[in-house]
N, C-alpha and C positions, 0 to 999 in steps of 0.2 A: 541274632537279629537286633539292630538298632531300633529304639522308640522314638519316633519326632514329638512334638510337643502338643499338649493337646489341643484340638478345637476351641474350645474355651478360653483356653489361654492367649492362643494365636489370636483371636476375635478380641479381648482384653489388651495385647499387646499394639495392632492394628488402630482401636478407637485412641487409646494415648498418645500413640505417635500423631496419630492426625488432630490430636485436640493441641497436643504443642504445637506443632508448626502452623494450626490456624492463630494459637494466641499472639507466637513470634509477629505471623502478615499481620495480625489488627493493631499489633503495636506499634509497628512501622507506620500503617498506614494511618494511625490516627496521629503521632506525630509529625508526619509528611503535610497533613492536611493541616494540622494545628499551623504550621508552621508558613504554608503558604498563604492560610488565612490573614495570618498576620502579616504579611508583606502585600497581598491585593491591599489590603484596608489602609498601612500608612502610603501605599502607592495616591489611592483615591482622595483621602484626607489634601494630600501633596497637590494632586489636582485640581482642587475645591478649593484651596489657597492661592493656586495660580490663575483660579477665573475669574477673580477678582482683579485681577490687574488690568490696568486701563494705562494705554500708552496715548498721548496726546501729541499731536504736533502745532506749533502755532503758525498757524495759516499765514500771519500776515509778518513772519520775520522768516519766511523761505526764501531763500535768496540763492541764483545759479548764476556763476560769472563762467560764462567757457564750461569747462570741463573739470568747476570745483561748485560745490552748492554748500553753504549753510542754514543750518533750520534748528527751532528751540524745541526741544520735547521737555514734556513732563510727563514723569509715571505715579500716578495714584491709583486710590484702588486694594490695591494686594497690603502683604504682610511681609513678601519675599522680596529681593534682591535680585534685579533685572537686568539681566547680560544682552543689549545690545549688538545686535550682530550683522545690521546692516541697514542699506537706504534704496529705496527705489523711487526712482522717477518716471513720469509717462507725459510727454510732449502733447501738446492739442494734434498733432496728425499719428497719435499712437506709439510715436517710437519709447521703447525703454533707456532707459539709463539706469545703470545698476551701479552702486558706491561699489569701488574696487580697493579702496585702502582697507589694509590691514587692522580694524578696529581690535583684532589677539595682541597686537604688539603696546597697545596702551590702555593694558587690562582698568584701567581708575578713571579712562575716559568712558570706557561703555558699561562698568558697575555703574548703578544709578540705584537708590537708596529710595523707599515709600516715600510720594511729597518731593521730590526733589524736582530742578527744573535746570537743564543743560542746553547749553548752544553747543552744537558741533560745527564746529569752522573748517573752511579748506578739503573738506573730504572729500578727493578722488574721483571722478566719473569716468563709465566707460568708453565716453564719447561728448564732444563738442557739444553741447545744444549750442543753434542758430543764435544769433542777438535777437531778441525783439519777440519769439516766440514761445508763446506761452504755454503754462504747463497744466495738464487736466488734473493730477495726482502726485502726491505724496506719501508713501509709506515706509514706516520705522518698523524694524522685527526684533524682535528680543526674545530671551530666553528664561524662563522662569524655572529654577533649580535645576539649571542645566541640559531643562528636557523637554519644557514644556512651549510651545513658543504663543508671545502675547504679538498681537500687531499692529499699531494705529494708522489710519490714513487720511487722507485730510485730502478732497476734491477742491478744486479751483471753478 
């Protein structure tokens, strides 16, 4: 006749196994959590750097010939390095015009530096504005570390 092992032992052998494999989950799990703590919190830091950023357009050097417009922005404000990523316009009957040039293709025209102040000339539009018809809005978009987007607009 074979002896299996005893009660005591089995119940001894059962509570170890299960106190390892609870040790292995809590170790996982608190480095898991260590770890995503520390990515929310530089995520948020990042974000709190980017609310500071203030994009400016100056109202009174917008300029629309046809289907190109110039305008000066300056970005104050932040701490970060603001990527520029487009222009919109809105006509007094509503319509938009949207900058359609490539601002990726001249990455040093749309970095723009804390304190800095840029004319963008010639940029692109989706469409004709009318001669003579004036415009209700201006808005500049940028990108604050690549993720965050800052925007200024400037009403007429």
């Amino acid at each position: 006749m074979r002896k299996g092992i005893s009660p005591l032992i089995a119940s001894v052998l059962l509570v170890a196994f299960t106190m390892a494999v609870a040790a292995i989950i809590v170790t996982w799990i608190t480095g898991f959590t260590q770890q995503q703590t520390s990515n929310i919190g530089t995520r948020g830091e990042r974000q709190v750097l980017c609310s500071y950023s203030v994009l400016s357009v100056d109202k009174d050097d917008v300029n629309v010939i046809g289907a190109y417009m110039n305008a000066t922005i300056t970005y104050s404000g932040g701490t970060e390095t603001i990527n520029i990523t487009g222009f919109t316009l809105r006509d007094v009957n509503g319509m938009t015009y949207v900058n359609v040039t490539n601002l990726n293709a001249d990455s040093t025209a749309r970095n723009m530096g804390v304190g800095e102040s840029r004319k963008f000339v010639n940029y692109n539009l989706t469409g004709n504005i009318p001669s003579g018809l004036g415009l209700s809005e201006f808005r500049v978009t940028g990108l604050c570390q690549s993720q965050y987007v800052v925007t200024g607009t400037v009403k007429f």
